[in-house]
C-alpha positions in Angstrom: -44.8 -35.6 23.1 -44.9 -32.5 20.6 -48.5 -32.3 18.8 -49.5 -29.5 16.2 -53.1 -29.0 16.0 -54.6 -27.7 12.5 -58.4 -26.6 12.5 -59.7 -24.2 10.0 -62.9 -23.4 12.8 -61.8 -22.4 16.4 -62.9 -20.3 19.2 -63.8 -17.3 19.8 -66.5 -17.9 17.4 -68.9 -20.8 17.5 -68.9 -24.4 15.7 -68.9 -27.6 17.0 -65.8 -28.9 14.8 -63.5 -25.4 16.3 -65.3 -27.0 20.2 -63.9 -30.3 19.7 -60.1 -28.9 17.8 -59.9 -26.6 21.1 -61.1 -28.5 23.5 -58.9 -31.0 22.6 -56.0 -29.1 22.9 -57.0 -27.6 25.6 -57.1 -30.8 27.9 -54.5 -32.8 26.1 -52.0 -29.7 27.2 -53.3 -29.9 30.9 -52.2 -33.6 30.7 -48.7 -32.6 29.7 -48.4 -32.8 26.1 -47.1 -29.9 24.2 -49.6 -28.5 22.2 -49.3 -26.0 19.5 -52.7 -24.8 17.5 -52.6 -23.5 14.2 -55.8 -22.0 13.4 -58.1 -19.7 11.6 -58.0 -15.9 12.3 -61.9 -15.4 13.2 -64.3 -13.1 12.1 -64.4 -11.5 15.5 -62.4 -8.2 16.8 -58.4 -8.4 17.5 -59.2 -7.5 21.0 -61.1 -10.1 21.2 -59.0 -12.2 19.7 -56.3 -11.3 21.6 -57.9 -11.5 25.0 -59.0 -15.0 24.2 -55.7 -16.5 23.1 -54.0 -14.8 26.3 -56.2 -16.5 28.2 -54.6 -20.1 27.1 -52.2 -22.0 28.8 -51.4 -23.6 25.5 -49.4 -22.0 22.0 -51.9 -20.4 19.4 -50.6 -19.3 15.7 -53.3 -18.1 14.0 -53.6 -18.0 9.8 -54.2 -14.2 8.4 -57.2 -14.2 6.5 -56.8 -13.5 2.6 -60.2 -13.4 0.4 -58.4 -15.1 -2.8 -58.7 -18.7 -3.1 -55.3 -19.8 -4.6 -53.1 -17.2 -2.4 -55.4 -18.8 0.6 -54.0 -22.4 0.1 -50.3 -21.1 -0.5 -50.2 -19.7 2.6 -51.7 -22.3 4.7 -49.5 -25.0 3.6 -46.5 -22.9 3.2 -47.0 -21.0 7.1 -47.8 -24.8 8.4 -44.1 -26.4 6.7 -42.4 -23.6 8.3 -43.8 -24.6 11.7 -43.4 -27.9 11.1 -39.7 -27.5 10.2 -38.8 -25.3 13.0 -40.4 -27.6 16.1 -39.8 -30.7 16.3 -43.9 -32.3 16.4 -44.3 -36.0 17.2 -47.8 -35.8 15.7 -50.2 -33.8 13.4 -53.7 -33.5 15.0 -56.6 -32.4 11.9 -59.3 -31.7 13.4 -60.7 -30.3 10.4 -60.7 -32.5 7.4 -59.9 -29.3 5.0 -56.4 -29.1 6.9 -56.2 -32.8 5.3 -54.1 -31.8 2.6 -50.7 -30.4 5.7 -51.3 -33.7 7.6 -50.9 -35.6 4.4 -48.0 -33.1 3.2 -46.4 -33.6 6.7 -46.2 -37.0 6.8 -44.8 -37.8 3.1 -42.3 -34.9 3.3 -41.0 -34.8 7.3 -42.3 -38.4 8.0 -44.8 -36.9 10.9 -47.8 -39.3 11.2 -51.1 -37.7 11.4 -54.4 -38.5 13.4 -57.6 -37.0 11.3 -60.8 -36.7 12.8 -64.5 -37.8 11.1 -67.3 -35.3 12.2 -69.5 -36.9 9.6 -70.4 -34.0 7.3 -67.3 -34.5 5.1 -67.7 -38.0 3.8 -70.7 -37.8 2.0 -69.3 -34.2 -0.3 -69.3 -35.7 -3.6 -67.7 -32.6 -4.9 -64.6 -33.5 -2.4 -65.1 -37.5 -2.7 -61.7 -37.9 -3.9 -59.6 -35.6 -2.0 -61.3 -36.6 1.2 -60.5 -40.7 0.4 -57.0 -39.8 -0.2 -56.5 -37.5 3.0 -58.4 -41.0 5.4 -56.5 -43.7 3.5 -52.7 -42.3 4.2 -53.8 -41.3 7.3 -52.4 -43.1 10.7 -55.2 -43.1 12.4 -58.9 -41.9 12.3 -61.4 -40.7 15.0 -65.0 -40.7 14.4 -67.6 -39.1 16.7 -69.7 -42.1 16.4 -70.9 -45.5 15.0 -73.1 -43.6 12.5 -69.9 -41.4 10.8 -68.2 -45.1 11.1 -70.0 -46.6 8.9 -70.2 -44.1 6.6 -66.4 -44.2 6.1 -67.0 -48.0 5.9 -69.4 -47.6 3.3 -66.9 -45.6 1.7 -64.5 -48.2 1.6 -62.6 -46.3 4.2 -61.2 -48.8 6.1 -57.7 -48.5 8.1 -57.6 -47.5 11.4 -60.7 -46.0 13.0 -61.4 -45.5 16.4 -64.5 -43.8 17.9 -64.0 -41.0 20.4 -67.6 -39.2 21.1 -67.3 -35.2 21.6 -68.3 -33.5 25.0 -69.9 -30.9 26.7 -68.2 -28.4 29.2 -69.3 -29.4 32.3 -68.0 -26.4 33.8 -70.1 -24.1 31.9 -73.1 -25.9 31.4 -73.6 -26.6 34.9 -77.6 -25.9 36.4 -76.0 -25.5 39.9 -74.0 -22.8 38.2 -76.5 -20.5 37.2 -78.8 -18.7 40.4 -80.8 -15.2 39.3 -81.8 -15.5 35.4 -84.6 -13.2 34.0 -83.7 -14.0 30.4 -88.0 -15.1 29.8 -88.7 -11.1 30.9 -86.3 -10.0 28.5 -87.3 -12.2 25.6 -91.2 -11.6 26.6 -91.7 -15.3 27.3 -92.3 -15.5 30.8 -94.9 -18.2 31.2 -94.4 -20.3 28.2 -93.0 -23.5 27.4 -89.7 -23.1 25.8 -88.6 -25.4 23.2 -84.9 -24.5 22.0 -82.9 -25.1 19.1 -79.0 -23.9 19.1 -77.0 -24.1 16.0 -76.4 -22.6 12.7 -79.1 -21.4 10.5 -78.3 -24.0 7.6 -80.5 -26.2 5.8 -78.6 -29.5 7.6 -80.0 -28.0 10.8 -83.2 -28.2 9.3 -85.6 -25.7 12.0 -88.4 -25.8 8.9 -89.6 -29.0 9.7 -89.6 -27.9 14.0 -91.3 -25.3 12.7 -94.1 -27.1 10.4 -94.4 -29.0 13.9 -94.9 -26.2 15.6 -97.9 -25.2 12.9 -99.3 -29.0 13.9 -99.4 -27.7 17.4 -100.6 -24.5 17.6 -103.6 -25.3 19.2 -103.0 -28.1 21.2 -99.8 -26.5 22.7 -101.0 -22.7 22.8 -98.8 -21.9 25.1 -95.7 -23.5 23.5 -92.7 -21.1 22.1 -90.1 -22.2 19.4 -86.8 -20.2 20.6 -83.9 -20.4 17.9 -80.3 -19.3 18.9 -77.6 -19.2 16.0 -76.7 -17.0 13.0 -76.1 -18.4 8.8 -77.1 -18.4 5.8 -80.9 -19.5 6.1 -81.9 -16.5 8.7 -83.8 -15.0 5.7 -85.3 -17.9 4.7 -86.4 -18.9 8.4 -88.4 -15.1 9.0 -90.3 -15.8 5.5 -91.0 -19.4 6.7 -92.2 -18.2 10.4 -94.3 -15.4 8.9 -95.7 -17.6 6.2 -96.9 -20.5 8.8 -98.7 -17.9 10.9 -95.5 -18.4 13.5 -94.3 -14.8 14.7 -96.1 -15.3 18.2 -94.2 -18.5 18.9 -90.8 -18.4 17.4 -88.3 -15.8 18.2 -85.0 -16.0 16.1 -82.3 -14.7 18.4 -79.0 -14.9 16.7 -75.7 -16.3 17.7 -74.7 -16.7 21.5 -71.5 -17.3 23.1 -70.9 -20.5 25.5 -71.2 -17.8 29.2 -75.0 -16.1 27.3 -75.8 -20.0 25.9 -76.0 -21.6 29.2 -78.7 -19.1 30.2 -81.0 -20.2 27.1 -80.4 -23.8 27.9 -81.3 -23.5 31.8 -84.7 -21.2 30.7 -85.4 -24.1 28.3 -88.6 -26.8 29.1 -86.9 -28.8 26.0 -84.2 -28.8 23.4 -84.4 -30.1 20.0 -81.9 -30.7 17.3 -83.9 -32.6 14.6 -81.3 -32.7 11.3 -81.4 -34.0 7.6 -78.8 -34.7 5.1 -78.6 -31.5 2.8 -78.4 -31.1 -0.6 -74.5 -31.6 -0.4 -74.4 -34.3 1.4 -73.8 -32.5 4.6 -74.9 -34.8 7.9 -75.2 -34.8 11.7 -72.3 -36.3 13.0 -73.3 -36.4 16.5 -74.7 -33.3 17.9 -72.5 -31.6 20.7 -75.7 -29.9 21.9 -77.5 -31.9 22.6 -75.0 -32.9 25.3 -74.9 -29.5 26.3 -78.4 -29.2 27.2 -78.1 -32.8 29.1 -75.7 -31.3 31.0 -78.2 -28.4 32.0 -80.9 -30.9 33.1 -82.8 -30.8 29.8 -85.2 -33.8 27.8 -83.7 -33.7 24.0 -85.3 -34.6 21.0 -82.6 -36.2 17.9 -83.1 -37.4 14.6 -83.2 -40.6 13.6 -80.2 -42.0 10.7 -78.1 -39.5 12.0 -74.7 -39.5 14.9 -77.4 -38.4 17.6 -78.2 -42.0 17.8 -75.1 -42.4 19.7 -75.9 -38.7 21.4 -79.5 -39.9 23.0 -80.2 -42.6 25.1 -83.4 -43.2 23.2 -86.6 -43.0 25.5 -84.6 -42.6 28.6 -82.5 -38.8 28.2 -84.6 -37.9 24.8 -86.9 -39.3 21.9 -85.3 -39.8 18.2 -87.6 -38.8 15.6 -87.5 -40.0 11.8 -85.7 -37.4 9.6 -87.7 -34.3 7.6 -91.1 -35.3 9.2 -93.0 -32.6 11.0 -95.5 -35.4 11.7 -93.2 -37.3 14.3 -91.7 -34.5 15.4 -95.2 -32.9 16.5 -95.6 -36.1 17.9 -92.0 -36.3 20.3 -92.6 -32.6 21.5 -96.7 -33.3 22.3 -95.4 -36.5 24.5 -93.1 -34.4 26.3 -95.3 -31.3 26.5 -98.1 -33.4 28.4 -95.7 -35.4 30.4 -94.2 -33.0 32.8 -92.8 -36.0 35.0 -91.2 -37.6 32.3 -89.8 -34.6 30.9 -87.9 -33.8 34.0 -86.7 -37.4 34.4 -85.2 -37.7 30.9 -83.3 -34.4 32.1 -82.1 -35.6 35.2 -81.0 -39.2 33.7 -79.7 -37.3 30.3 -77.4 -35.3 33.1 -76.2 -38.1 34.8 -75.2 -39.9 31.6 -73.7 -36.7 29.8 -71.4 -36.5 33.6 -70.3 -40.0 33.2 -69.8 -40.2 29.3 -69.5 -37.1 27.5 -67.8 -34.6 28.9 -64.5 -32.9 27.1 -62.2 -34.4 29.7 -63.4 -37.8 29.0 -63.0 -37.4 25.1 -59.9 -36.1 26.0 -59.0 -39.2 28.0 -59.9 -41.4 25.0 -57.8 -39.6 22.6 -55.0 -39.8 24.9 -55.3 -43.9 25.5 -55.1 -44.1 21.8 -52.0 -41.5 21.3 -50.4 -43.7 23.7 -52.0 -46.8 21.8 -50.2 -46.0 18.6 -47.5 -43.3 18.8 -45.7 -43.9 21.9 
């Protein structure tokens, strides 16, 4: 079997959505399908670039990157079709619902069906509501990341064919047996502290104000607690007004972005990892929450958000807590528990770890996308 795999986010750089389009490809071409991955160009250097793409055993095209909208689109669809025409692909994979629009191209003009994945944030863009129904519904099959995006595409009145494959982490990487001599605390100034860590972008979705009004609840009770924030976007700015304005600069250092070989150090120097989300002002959602996985898979208690994919992501009072959304209260609350209850903070870890092994690793989601290629395409 011949599968083309469109993303418009994919490694080098970061993102969960360009995690899950490569590892996908990735482990779908180490069990012996033909993959070819037409992606973004990223933002990084060509050597960089280049050294990264060498380094895969499967075919990368990547898109140039032009600044003007219109021209953008032209040459997307138009570089795609002449891919398309000149291999012979069984299947379109979309792994990023903006490449919607070549899936649903493909399949009305060369009769290719196309598989489209649901990360959650795209169903609830009013501003895209129509394009996004239309790209689901002609669809031949759609993957969700859990029960929570599911029913939102129900609500929707989404309805054909939707199967639920949950993302992974790299158990190769984040590994704690992996990781021996680590004096990342000296180099932050830390040493001593209990870390609590946040990775992800700096948008408002990601929501680190209301960890950090938490943090303001805590300040005395937890003295020695530190808020460590690893990721780059658009609210850095906002974030450093909103640490300096809460008295914070003593217990929250923004770091910027890390790649997966410098992450697994922040997860493994990490007492506790939080991810605590809210639906934006767009409509933008937590799907599932590949990190929190990660940091699982490193040994670490995580704390989720309630009305959100990380439902399906924590095993509720056994490998984290869920908290309710946009409520420093309950969060102060969650971290406080943990903070004072060393034992069960290194139990939820240790189970968290033994679920993520079992459950949510890449090759596993990779395993279930398989079963249901071979379900409804062979």
């Amino acid at each position: 079997m011949r599968i083309l795999v469109i993303s418009f986010e994919f490694p080098p750089e970061g993102g969960g959505i360009g995690a899950y389009a490569y590892q996908i490809a990735k482990n779908l071409h180490g069990m012996g399908i033909y993959i070819t991955a037409l992606v973004l160009t990223s933002k990084l250097s060509l050597d960089e670039i280049k050294k990264f793409d060498n380094n895969q055993t499967f075919k990368i095209i990547r898109y140039k990157n032009i600044h003007n909208k219109l021209a953008l689109l032209i040459h997307r669809i138009s570089k795609a079709f002449y891919i398309i025409y000149r291999n012979k692909f069984d299947l379109i994979y979309i792994a990023h619902m903006p490449a919607g629009i070549i899936g649903l191209l493909g399949k009305l003009i060369y009769r290719i069906p196309y598989v489209i994945i649901g990360h959650g944030t795209e169903i609830l863009f009013k501003s895209r509501m129509i394009y996004t129904k239309i790209v689901y519904r002609y669809s031949d099959l759609i993957i969700v990341n859990s029960n929570y995006t599911k029913k939102l595409f129900q609500l929707n009145h989404i309805n054909n064919r939707i199967e639920i494959v949950p993302p992974g982490g790299d158990h190769t990487i984040f590994n704690p047996d992996r990781i021996n001599v680590n004096n990342l605390k000296n180099v932050l100034g830390v040493e001593g502290r209990f870390i609590l860590l946040t990775v992800g972008s700096l948008t408002e979705r990601k929501d680190h104000a209301t960890v950090l009004r938490s943090i303001k609840l805590l300040k005395n009770e937890c003295s020695d607690l530190h808020y460590l924030i690893v990721g780059d976007g658009p609210s850095r700015n906002y974030l450093r007004g909103l640490i300096d304005e809460l008295g914070l600069s003593k217990m929250v250092t923004l770091y910027g972005f890390a790649q997966n070989q410098e992450l697994v150090k922040f997860y493994q120097i990490c007492d506790l990892f939080i991810l605590n989300s809210k639906i934006d002002r767009y409509g933008d959602v937590e799907g599932f929450g590949i990190v929190l996985i990660e940091a699982n898979l490193m040994g670490k208690a995580v704390i989720g958000t309630k009305n959100t994919g990380m439902e399906d992501a924590i095993d509720d009072g056994k490998s984290g807590l869920i908290v309710q959304m946009n409520d420093p209260l309950d969060t102060a609350r969650a971290i406080k528990i943990l903070y004072n209850d060393r034992q069960m903070l290194t139990a939820m870890g240790q189970y968290g770890r033994k679920r993520a092994l079992e459950y949510f690793t890449w090759i596993k989601c990779a395993d279930r996308t398989m079963s249901l290629i071979t379900k409804y395409f062979s």
